[in-house]
N, C-alpha and C positions, 0 to 999 in steps of 0.2 A: 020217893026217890032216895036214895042210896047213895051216901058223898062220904068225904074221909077230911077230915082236917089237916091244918098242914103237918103237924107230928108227925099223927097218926101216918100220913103217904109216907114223911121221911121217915119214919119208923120202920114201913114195908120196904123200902128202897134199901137202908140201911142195914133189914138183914138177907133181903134178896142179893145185896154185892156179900156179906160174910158169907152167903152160902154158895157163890159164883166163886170167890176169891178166896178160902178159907187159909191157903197159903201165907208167903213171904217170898217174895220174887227181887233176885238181883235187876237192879235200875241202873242206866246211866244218861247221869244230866250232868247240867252247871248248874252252880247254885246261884242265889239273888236274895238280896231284901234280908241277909241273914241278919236276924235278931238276938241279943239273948235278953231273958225275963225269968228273974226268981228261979234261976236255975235252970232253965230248960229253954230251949233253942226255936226261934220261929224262922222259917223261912220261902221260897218256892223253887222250886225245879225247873225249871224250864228248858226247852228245845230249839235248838237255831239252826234255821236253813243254812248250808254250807257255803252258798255262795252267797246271798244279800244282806245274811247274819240278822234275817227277820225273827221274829219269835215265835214258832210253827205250836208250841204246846207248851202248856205250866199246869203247874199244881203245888196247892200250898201242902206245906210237909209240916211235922214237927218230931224237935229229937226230946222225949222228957229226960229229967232230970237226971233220975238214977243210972239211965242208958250214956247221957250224954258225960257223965261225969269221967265215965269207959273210955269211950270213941274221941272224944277231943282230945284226951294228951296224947293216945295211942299214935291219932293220926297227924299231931303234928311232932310228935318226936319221927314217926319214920317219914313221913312226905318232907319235911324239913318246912312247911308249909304251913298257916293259921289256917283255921277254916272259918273260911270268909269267904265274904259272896266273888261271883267271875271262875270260880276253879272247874276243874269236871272230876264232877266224881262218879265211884262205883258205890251204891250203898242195896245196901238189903232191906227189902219196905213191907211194910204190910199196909190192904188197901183197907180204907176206912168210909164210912159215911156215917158222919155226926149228923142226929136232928136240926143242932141249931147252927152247927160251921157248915155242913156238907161235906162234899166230898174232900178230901186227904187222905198225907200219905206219913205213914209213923215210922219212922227209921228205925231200927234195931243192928245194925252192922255195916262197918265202912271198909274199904279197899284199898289202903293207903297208896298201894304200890301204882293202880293204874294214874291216880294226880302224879304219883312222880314222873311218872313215865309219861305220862301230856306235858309235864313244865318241861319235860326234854325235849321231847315231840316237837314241840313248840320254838324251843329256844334252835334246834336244829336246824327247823325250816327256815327261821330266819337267817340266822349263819349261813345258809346254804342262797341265800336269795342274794345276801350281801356280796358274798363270793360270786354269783353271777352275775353281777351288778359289777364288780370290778371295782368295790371298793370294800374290803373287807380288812383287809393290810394297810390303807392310804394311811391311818392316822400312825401306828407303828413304824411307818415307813422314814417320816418325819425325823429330822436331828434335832436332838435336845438341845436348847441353849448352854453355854459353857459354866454361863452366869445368868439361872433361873430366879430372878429374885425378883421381877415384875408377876406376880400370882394375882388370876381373875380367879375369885372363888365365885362357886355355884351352891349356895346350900339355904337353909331358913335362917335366919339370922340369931333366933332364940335356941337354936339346935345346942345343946352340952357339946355337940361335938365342933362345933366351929369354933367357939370358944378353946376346947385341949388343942385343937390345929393353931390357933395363933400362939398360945402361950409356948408351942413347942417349938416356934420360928423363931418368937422371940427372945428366946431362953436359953439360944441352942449353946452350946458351949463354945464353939469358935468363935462368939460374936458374930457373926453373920449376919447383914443386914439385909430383909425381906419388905416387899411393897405389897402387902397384899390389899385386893379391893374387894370387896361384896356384893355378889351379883345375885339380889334375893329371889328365892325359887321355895316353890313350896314341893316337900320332899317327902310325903306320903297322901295317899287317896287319889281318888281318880284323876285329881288335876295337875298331877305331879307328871305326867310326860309332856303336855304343852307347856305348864310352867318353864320347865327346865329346856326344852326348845329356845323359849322366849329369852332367858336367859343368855343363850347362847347366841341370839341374833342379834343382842345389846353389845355382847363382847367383842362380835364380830367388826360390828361398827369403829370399836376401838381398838381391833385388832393388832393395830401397829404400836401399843401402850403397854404390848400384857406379853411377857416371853410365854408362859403357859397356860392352862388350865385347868382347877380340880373342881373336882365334882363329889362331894363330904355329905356325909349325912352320922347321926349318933345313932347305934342301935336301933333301938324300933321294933316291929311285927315283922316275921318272915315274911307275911302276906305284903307289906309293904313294896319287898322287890319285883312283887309283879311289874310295876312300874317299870322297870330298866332293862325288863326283858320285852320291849318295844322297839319295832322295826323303825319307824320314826324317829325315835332317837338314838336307835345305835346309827341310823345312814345320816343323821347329822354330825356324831360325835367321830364318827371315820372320815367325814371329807370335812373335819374342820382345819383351818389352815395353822393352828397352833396344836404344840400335843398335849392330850388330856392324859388325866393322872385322875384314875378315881381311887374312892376308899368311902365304901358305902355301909359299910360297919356288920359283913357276915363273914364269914370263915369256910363253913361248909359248903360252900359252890358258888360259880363263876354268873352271872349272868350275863345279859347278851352285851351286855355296855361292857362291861368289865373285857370282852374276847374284841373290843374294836378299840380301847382306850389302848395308848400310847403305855401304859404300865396302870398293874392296877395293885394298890397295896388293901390291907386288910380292914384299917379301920384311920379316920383323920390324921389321927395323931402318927402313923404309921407314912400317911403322904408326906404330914413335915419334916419326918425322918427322911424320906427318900430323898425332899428337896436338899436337906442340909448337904445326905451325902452326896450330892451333885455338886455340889460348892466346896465341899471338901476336898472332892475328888481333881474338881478343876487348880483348886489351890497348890495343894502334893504336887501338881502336874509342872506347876509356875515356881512352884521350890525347885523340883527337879532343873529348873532351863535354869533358875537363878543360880545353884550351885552349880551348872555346868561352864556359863556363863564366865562365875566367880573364878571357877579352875581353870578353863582357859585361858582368861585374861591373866592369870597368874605365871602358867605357864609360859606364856609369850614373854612375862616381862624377866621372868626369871634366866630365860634363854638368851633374851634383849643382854642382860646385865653380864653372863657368862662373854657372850659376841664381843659388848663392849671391853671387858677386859683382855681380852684376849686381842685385842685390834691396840688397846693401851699399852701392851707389852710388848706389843711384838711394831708399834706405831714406825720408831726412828728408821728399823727395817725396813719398814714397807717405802720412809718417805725416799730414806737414801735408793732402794732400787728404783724406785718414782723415778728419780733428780737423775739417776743415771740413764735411766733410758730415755728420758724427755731433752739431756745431754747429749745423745749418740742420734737422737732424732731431729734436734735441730741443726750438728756437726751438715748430717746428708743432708739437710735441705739447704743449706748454705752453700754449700761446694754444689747440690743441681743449680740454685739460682744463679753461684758466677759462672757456671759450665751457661748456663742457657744466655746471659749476658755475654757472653764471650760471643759464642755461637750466633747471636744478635747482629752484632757491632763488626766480624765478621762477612755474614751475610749482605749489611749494607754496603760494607765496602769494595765487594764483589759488583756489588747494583752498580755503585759509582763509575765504578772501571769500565763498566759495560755502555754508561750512559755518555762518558769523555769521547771514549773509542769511536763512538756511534756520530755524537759531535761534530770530532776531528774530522772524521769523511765526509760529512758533510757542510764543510767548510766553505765559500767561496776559495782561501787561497788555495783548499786542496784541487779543488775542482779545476784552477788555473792552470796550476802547477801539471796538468794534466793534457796541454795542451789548449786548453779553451779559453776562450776570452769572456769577455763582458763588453755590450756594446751601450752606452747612455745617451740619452736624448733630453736636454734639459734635467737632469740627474735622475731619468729614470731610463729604466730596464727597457732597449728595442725587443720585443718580441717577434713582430713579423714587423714584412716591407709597408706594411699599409697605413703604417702608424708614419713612414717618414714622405718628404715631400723633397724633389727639388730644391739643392741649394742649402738642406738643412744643414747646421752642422753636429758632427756627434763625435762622441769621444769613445773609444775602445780603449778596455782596460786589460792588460796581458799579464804574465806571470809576474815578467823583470818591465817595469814602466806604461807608460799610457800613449794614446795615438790620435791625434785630433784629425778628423777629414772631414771632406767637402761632400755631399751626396749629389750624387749627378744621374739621373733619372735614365734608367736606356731606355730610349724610343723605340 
């Protein structure tokens, strides 16, 4: 019987793909698991279903030495990118089967342009998700404090660059004095988008403590900004209720944090520049009211002073036409009070006249004098015959004398 060792098959295998595959064939994957070792690059390819982001295909690769020494700086000078595992790249492969590794894939040529164009790709989509989400402006929208000097930092704590941001607060030349607190995040590798999430929901907590927030990191790997080109935390860093201020230490392009942050400066030391001139700005602003202030109130007093002189010189005039006209004004009310006293005194005496008159006619003796009498019965008033009796006697009182008779009753 006829068998083949296992060499021996991977032998046959080995040149049956060289002579299937004698080529180099343009590839496109992400990368993973990227290594380097004594110069030369280990890594594997892999394939992700678009929607569950499962892992549909891999293959271990490798870039040697002499090649790699090429294709790395090439591709991170124009990708602006480390090659590091998570990217998609275009590369040019030839296919391989070693005896003792199997199959693989050896790289000879990379395509810098199409990772540029996926980290845009990329960074677009989300922009784009943000904006239909209606919140892609919220944090920009936000008013700066007048007086930002409550600072939540967001950074490592050992970062070179936290350290240049406080020295530049505390240093600044106006003396300005800044509270900044430390909100520790770890700010490169995979764990750097939930870090800095967490971060921010610590802040939140104390949100009513902090007028702002930065988000700093020192230099570092291009590869490192993967991290901030996360949907997760750009839709954190836009609906956060303070404004963020980042400065994550690149120059050549925005990422996504950077297009939702409230301003983003270039590198730490460059946010505590921005802060100072926020406080400088509000300062100039408090000079300007204070010398306006100063000049006003000068102006009033200087006008005050001009008035009063002029009231001082010109005083004995004013008080003499004062005395004059308060003289011509009490003359008239003097002469209306005795006019209206007159007119009074007058008037009652009219009443009087009216009330004698009235009197007089109604006098008994007028009344006599008129022909009538008065008849009394015990010294009162007869009015009718029913009041007298038989026999009484009564006295009639006339103009000129009185009249005594006898009543005598007619039958």
């Amino acid at each position: 019987m006829d068998f083949y060792t296992l060499s021996q098959l991977n032998a046959v295998i080995a040149n049956k793909v060289k002579q299937a595959f004698p080529d180099t064939y343009w590839l496109l994957a992400e990368t993973s698991d990227v290594r380097f070792n004594n110069g030369n690059c280990y890594l594997e390819f892999i394939e992700k279903e678009e929607k569950s982001n499962n892992i549909i295909a891999k293959a271990r690769a490798y870039i040697w030495k002499n090649i790699l020494q090429l294709l790395k700086p090439y591709f991170e000078e124009n990708a602006g990118q480390a090659f590091v595992s998570g990217i998609k790249v275009l590369v040019k492969v030839s296919i391989d089967f070693n005896p003792v590794y199997g199959y693989g894939l050896t790289v000879y040529d990379i395509d810098p342009t199409y990772t540029l164009g996926d980290i845009q790709r990329r960074r677009q989509e989300i922009l784009r998700q943000l904006e239909e989400e209606g919140v892609l402006n919220l944090n920009k929208e936000l008013e700066m404090p007048l007086i930002p000097q409550r600072v939540a930092v967001v950074t490592s704590p050992t970062a070179a660059g936290y350290e240049d941001f406080l020295n530049h607060l505390r240093h600044n030349k106006y003396g300005f004095v800044f509270y900044p607190r430390l909100f520790p995040s770890i700010m490169q590798g995979e764990q750097t988008e939930n870090s800095i999430i967490a971060a921010l929901e610590n802040i939140y907590a104390y949100s009513g403590q902090f007028d702002v927030v930065v988000i700093i990191r020192g230099g570092g790997a291009s590869s490192d900004l993967l991290a901030f080109d996360s949907y997760l935390l750009a839709s954190h860093c836009a609906q956060f209720p303070l404004p963020v201020i980042t400065g994550i230490g690149h120059e050549r392009d925005n990422t996504v944090l950077d297009f939702v942050a409230y301003h983003r400066a270039k590198t730490p030391t460059a946010v505590a520049d921005y802060l100072v001139g926020v406080l400088e700005e509000t300062s100039g602003a408090l000079e300007e009211i204070r010398d306006s202030i100063f000049s006003g109130v000068t102006q009033i007093i200087n006008t005050s002073n001009e008035l009063l002189q002029k009231m001082t010189l010109h005083f004995p005039l004013y008080l003499n036409v004062f005395l004059e006209k308060q003289n011509y004004a009490v003359k008239i009310l003097a002469a209306d009070i005795q006019h209206l006293v007159k007119q009074f005194f007058q008037d009652k005496k009219t009443e009087l006249k009216e009330k004698e008159s009235f009197f007089q006619l109604s006098s008994p003796e007028y009344i006599l004098s008129k022909g009538y009498s008065i008849t009394l019965k015990e010294g009162k008033a007869v009015k009718t015959v029913k009041t007298l009796k038989d026999k009484d006697i009564i006295r009639t009182i006339l103009a000129e004398g009185e009249v005594i008779s006898v009543v005598e009753m007619m039958q």
